[in-house]
C-alpha positions in Angstrom: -118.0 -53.7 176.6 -117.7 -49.9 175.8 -118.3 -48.8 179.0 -114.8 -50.4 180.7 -113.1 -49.5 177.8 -114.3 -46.2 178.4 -113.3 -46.2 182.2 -110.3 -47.8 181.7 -109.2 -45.1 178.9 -110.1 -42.6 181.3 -108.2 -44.3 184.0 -104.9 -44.1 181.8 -105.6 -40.4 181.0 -105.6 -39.7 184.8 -101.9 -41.6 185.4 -100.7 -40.4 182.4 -101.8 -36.3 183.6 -100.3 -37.4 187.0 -96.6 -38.6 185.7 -96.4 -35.7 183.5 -96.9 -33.5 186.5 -94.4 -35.8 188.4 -91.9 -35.2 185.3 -92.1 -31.5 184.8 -92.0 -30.9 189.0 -88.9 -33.4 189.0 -87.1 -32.1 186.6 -85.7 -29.3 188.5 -85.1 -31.3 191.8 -82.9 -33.8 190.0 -80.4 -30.9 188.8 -80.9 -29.4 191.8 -79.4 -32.7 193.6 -77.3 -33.5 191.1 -75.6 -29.8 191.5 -75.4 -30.8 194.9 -73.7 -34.4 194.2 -71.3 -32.8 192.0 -70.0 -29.8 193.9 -69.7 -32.6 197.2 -67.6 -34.9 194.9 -66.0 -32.1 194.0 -64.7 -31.5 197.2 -64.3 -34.7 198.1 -62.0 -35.3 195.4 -60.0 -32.0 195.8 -59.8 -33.0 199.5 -58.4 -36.8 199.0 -56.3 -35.4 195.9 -54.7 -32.4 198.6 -54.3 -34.9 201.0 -52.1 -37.3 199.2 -50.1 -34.1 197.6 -49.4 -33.1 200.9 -48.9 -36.5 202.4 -46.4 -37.2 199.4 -44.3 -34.0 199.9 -44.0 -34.9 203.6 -42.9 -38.2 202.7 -40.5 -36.8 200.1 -39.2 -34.0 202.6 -38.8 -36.6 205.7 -36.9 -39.3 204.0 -35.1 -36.6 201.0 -33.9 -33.9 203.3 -34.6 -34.3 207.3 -33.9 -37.7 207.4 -30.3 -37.1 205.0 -29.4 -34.4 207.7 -30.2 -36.0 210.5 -28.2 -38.8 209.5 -25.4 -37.1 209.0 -25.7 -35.5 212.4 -26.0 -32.1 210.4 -22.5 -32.0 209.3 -21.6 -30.6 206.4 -25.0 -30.1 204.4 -24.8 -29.9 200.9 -27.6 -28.4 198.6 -26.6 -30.7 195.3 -28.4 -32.0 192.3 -26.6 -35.4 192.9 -27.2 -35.4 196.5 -27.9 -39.0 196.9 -24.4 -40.2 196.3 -22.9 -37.5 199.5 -23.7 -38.5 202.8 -25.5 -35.3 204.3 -26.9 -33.6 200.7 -29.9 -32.6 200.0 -31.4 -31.7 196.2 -31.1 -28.5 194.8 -35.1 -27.2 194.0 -34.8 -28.7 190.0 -34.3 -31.9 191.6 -36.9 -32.0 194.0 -39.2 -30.6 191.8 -38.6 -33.6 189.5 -38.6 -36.1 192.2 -42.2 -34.7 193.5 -43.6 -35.2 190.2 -42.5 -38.9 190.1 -43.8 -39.1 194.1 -47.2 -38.0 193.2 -47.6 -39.7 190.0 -47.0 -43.0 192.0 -49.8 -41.6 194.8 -52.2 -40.2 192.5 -54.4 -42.1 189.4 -55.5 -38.7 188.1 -52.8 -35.9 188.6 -49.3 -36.0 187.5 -46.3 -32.8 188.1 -43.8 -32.5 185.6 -40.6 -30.5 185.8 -39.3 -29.9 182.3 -36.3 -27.3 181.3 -34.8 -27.2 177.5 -31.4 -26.9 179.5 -31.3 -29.7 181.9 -28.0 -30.5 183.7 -25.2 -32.7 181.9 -25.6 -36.6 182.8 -29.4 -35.8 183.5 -31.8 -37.4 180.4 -32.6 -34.9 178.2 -36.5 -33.7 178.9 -39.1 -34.7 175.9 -41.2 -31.7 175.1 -44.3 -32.1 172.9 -45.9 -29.2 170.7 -47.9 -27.2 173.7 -44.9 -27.5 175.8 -42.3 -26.3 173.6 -45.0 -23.5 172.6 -45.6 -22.6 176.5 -42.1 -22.2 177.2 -41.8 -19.7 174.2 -44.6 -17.8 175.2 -43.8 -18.1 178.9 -40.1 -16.7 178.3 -41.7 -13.9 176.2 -43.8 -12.9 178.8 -43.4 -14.6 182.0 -45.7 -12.4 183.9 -49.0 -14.3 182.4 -51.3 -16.2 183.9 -50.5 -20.2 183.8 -51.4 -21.5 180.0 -54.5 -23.8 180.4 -55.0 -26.8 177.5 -58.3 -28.9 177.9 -58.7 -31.8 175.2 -61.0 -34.6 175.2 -60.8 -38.1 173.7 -64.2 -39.8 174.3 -63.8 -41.3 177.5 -61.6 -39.1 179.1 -61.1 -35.2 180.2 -57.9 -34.0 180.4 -56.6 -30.3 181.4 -53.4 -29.4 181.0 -52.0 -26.3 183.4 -48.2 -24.7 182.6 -46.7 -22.3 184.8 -42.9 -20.7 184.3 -40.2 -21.8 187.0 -38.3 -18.2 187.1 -35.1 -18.4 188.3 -34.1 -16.8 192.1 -30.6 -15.3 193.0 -29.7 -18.6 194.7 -30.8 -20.5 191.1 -28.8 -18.5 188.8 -25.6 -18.3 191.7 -26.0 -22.2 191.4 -26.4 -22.5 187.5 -23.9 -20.1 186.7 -20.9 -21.5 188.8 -21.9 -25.4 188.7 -19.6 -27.4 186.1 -22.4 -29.6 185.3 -24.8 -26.4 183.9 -25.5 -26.6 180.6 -26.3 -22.5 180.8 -23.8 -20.0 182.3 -25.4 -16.6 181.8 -28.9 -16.9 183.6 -30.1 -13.7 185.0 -32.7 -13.0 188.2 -36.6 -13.8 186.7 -35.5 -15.7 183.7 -37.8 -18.5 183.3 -35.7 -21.7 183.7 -38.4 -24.0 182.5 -41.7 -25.2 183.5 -43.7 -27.0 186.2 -46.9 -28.5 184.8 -49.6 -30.8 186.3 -52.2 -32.3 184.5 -56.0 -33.8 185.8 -57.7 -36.2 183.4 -61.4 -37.7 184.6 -62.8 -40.7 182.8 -66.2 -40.0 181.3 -67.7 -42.8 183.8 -66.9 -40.8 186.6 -68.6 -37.5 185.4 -71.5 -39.6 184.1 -72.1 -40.8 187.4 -72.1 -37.4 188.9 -75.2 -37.3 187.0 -77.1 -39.8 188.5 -80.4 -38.2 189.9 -80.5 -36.4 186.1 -80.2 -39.9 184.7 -82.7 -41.2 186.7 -85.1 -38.7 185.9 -84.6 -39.2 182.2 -85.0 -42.6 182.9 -87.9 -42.9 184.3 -89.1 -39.6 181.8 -88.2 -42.2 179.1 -90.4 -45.1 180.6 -92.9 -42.7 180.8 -92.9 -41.0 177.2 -92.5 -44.7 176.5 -95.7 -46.0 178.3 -97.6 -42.8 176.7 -96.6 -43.6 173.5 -98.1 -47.2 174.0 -101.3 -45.8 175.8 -102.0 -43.6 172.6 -101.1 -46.1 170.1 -103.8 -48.0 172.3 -106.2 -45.1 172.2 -105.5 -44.3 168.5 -106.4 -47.8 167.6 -109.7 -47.9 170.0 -110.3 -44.5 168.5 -110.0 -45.8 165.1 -112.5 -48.9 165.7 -115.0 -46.1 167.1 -114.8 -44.1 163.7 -115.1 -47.6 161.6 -117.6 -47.8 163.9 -119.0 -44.5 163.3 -118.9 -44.8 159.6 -120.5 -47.8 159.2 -123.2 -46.3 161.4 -123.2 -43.1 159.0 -123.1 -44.9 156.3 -126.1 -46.8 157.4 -128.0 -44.2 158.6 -127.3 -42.2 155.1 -128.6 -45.0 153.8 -131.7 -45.0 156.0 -132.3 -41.4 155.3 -132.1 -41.3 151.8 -134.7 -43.9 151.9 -137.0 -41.9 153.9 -136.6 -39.0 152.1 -138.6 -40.6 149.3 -141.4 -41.0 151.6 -141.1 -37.5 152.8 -142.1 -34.0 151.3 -138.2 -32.2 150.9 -139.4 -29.4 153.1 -140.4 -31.8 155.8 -137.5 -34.0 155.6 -135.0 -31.0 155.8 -136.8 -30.0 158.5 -137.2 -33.1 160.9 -133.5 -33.8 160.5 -132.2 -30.6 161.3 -133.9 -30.5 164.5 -136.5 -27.7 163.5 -139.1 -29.9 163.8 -140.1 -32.2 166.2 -141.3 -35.6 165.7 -144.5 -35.4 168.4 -148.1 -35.3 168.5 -148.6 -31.5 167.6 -150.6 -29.2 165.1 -150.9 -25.3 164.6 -153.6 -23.8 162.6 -151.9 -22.0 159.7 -153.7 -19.9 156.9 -152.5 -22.5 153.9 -153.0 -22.5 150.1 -154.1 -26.1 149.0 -153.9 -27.6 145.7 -155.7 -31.0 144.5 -155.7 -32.6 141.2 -157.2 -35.7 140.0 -156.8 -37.3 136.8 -160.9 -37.8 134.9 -161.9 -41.4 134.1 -159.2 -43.0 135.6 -161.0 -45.8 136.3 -161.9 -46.5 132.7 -158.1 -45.6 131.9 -157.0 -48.7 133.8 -159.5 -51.2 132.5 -158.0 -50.1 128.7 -154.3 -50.5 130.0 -152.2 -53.2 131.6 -151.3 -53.0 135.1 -147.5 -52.8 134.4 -148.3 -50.6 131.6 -150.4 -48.3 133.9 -147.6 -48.2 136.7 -145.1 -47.0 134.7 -147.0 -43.8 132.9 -148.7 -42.8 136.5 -145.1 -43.2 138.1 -143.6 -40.9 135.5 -146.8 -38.6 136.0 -146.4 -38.3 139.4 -142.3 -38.1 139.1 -143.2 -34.9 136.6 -145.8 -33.3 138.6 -143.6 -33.8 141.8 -140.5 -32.3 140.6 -142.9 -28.7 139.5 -144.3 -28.9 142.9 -140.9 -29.0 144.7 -139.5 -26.2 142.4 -142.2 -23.8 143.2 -142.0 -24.4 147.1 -145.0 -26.4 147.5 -145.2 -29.2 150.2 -146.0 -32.6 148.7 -149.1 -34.3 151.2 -149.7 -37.5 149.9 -150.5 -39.1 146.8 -154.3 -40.5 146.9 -154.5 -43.2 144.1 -154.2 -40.8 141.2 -155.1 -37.6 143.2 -151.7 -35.3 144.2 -152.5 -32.9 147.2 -150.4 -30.2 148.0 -150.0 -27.4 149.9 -148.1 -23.7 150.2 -147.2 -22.0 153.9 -146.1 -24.7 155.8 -143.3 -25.1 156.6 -141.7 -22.5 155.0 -143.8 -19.5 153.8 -143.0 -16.6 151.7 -146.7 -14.8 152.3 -149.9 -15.8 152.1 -150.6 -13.8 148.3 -146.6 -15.0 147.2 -147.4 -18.5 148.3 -151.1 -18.4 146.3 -149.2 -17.4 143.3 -146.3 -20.0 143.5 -149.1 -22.7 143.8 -151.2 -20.8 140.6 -147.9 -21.2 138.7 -147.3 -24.5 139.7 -150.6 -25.9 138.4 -150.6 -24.1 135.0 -146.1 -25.4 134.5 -148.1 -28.9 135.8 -150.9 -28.5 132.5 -148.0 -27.5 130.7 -145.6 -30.7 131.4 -148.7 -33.0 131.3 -149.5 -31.5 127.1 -146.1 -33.0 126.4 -146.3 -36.3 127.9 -149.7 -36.9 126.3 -147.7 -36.3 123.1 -144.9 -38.6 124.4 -147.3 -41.4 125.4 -149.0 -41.3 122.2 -146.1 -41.7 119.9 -145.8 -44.9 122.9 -149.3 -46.1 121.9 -150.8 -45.4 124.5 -154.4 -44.4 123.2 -156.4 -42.4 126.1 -154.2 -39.3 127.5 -154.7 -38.6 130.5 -156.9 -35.1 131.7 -156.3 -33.5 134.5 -158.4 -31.6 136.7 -156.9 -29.0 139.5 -158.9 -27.0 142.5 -157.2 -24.6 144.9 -158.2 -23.3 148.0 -156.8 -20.5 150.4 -157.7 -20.7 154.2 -157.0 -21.7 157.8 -156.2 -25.2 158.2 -154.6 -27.2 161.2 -151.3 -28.4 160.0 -148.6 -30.7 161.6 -148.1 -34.8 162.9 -151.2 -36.3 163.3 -152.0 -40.2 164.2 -150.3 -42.1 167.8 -147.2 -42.2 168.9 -146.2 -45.5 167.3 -147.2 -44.2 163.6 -148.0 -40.9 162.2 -148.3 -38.6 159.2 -147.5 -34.7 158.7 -150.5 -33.6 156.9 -153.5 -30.9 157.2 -157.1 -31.1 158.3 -160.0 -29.1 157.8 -162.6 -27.7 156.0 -160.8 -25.9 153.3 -158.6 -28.6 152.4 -161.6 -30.3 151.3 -163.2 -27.3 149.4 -160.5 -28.0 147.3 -161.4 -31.1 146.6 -164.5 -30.0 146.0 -163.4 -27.4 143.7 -161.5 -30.1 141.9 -164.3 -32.5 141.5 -166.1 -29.4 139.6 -163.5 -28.4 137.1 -163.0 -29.3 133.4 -160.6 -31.6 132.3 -157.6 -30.1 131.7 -158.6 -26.5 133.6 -158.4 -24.7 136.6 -160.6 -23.6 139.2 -160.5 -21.8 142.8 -162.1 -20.1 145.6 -162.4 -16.3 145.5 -160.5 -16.8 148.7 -157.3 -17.6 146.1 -158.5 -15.6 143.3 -158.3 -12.3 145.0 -154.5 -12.9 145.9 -153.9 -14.0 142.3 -155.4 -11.7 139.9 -152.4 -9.6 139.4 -151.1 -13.1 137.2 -153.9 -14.7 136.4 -157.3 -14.0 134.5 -160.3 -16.1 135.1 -163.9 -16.0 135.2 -166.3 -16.6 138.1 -168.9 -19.5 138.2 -172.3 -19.9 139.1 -172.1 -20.2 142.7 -172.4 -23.9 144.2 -173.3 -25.4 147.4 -170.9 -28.1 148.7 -171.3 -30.8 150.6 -169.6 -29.7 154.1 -169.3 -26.6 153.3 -171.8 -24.1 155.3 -171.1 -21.5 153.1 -172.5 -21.0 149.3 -169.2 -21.2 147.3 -168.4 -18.8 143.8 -165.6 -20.7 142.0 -163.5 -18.9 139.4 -162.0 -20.7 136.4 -158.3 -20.1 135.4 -158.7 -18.6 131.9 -154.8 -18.2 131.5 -151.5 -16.2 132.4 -151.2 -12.2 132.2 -148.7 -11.1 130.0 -146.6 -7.6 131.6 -149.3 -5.9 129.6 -152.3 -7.1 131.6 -153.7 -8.8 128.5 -154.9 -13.0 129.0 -152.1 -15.5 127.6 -155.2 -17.8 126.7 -154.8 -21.8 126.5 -156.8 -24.1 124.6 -156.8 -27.8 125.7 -159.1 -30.3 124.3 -158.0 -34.5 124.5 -160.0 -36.8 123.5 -160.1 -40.2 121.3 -157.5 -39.4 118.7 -157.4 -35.9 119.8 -154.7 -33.9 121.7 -154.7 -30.2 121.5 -153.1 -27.8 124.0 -152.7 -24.4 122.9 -150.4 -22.3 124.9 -150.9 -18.7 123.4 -148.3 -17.1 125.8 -145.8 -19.5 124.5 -145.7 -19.3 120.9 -143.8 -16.7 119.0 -144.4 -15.1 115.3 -142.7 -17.9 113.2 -144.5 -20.5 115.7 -147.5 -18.6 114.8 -147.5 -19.0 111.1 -146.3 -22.8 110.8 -149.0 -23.7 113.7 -152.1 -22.1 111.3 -150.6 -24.0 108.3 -151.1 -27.0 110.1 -154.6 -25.7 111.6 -156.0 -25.1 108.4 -155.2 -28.3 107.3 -156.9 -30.4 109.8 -160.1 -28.2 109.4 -159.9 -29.1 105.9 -159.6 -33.0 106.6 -162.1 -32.7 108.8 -164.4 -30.6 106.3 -163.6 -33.7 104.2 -164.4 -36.2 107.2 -168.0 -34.9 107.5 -168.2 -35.5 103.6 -167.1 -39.0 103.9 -169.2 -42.3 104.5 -170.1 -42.9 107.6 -167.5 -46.0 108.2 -164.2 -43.8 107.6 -162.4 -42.9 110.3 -159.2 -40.4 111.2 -157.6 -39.5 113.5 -156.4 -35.8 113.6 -153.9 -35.0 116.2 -151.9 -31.5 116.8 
């Protein structure tokens, strides 16, 4: 099902890439033809609007002055602002002027001409001016060589422009006005501004709107577009957001899954399988490794004097102990063998073959160390036996890396000198230390021990000379010694490195007193027991 989803997605992306091209590429061509739409309706309408002006004049001029003279066979013409009541007359240019106007304003929707004048003749109805004409005049009279006064005002749905020009007055128009009985104004002089001519263009909003029409389309369809997107991402956002649910629950699992398997994992291999360092395939190398083996003496006789869930619980916490020293000192956990630990240093991470000997020498004495006080813990427990440890370490070439089939297998190391330390192991006392001279000679600097009698071991070609771990050096060079002894009602560890001068003195108080119950112990009947424990 992902798959078309996937395809179909993809398909969206590509239509929704194409209309955004489409939108910014057509963007420009619809001003460009709505530019053209508008300056040809422009023209248009200056041409129809010219038309009836001049088609109205002629009108006006054939019926209101050729036709008057003509019908009075051209005798005795009269220029008159009353011309319509003498046969012959024809208006003076204040009357014609406000005839036009009325002639046009009946031809034309969206122009009107007015004649107005403050000082019209008597009998005539007086002319309403509003505010911007009565303003106009006054400026126009003050200055009458100006450019026409311009007012544009809008109201929503309709433009409107206002132009107002001055009618100055000629020597024929003041002649006229100054003689006529019916002039309200005797002393007009040549250029005085007798009132105004003013024509005004409105356009409803619908109209320009329309003139607009490719740009409208565009945004349209830009609209529909944005529209669809928005739809196709909300779609995308909510397939996107199943895929992360998705993806969390799968992290989520897969957290889960690794956390598991880390417990079955050393750290250092774990870190390194999912990080991609190491692969999970059928290979080895042959690495010069220290190896580490301890095994716990008599266990088998420990588990026929303790219940099995008894016994599962102190060997978990011994391992949980003994794992979390091995882990702080860089060692790789192999496996756990029944009660046996095996670990190794150098693989896969190495600080040196001599700094990886001494991590694992400082590992096993930390491991004697933490083992003293859970012996004292699982006493005060009742638990009777404590357990005794034995430790052998190695140092040599071993192959290391995944070994078993493809189906199953297990990081881990082979060869001879991973089991010389079991061998050394098997030869140590409980509670102590031994290893090869192979390790002893990187460790010396830290440690003091003694050499053995040499041994032959069984698969190993060589004759081996085992050194026992007498203790830590202190920065002096001298032997921090240790004293461990467990037995039946017996725990004694003895940590000389660790114990200060107060320490000192308590610790031979008490010394002296369990020599002296013992003194009396050897004076006692044979049938008295006690226990002394340190």
């Amino acid at each position: 099902m992902r798959a078309p989803s996937r395809l179909h997605t993809r398909r969206w992306e590509r239509i929704a890439l194409a209309a955004l091209i489409l939108l910014l590429a057509g963007l420009p061509l619809a001003v460009w033809l709505d530019m053209q739409n508008i300056a040809a309706a422009r023209l248009r309408s200056q041409a129809v609007d010219l038309n009836s002006m001049i088609a109205s004049i002629r009108g006006y001029y054939s019926s209101a002055v050729v036709g008057r003279v003509l019908g009075n066979h051209g005798k005795d013409t009269q220029v008159i602002h009353n011309y319509e009541t003498v046969p012959g007359a024809i208006p003076i240019p204040a009357t014609l002027s406000l005839e036009l106007g009325r002639v046009i304003a009946d031809r034309q929707s969206n122009v009107s001409y007015r004649f107005i004048s403050d000082f019209p003749f008597r009998g005539r109805a007086p002319h309403a001016l509003d505010e911007f004409e009565k303003n106009s005049l006054t400026a126009l009279r003050a200055r009458p060589d100006q450019p026409p006064i311009i007012l544009a005002s809008s109201s929503g749905s309709d433009t409107r422009v206002r132009l107002v020009a001055p009618v100055l007055m000629s020597a024929a128009c003041v002649q006229c006005h100054n003689n006529h009985p019916d002039s309200m104004k005797k002393d007009w002089k040549i250029g005085d501004v007798r009132g105004l001519q003013e024509v005004t263009i409105h356009d409803e909003v619908s109209t320009s709107l329309w003139s607009f029409k490719y740009s409208l389309a565009y945004f349209l369809f830009a609209a529909a577009t944005g529209l669809g997107f928005i739809l196709l991402q909300r779609r995308q956002n909510a397939v996107i957001r199943r895929m992360n649910a998705d993806l969390a629950g799968a992290n989520d699992f897969l957290a889960a899954v690794s956390m598991k398997i880390s417990h079955y994992l050393s750290p250092q291999i774990y870190k390194s399988i999912f990080s991609g360092e190491m692969d999970v395939a059928l290979n080895t190398q042959r690495k010069k490794l220290t190896i580490f083996f301890s095994d716990i003496k008599d266990f088998t006789e420990l588990t026929e004097s303790l219940q099995p869930e008894a016994l599962t619980e102190l060997i978990n916490e011994y391992f949980t102990a003994m794992s979390t020293i091995a882990i702080r000192h860089g060692g790789t956990i192999d496996k756990f063998i029944g009660d046996a630990i095996l670990v190794f240093f150098g693989d896969p991470e190495t600080r040196g073959t001599a700094e990886d000997a001494r991590n694992c020498l400082r590992m096993a004495i930390e491991m004697q160390h933490a083992l003293a006080k859970l012996n004292v813990q699982w006493r005060k427990l009742g638990v009777e036996a404590p357990f005794r440890v034995r430790m052998g370490v190695n140092t040599g070439f071993c192959n290391v890396g995944n070994f078993g089939s493809n189906d199953r297998m297990d990081y881990t190391i082979l060869g001879a000198e991973a089991n010389l330390a079991a061998r050394l192991q098997s030869i140590a006392p409980a509670g102590g230390i031994v290893v090869s001279y192979e390790t002893y000679a990187l460790v010396r600097d830290i440690v003091a021990g003694h050499a053995l009698a040499p041994v032959s071991m069984k698969g190993i070609a060589r004759e081996v000379v085992p050194y026992a771990i007498d203790g830590m050096l202190d920065e002096d060079g001298s032997t921090l010694q240790v004293f461990s002894e467990h037995s039946d009602g017996l725990d004694l560890y003895l940590d000389m490195g660790r114990i200060d001068a107060d320490a000192a003195k308590n610790l031979r108080g008490v010394l002296r007193q369990a020599i002296t119950a013992l003194d009396r112990q050897e004076k006692a009947p044979a049938d008295s027991t006690q226990d002394a424990s340190v």
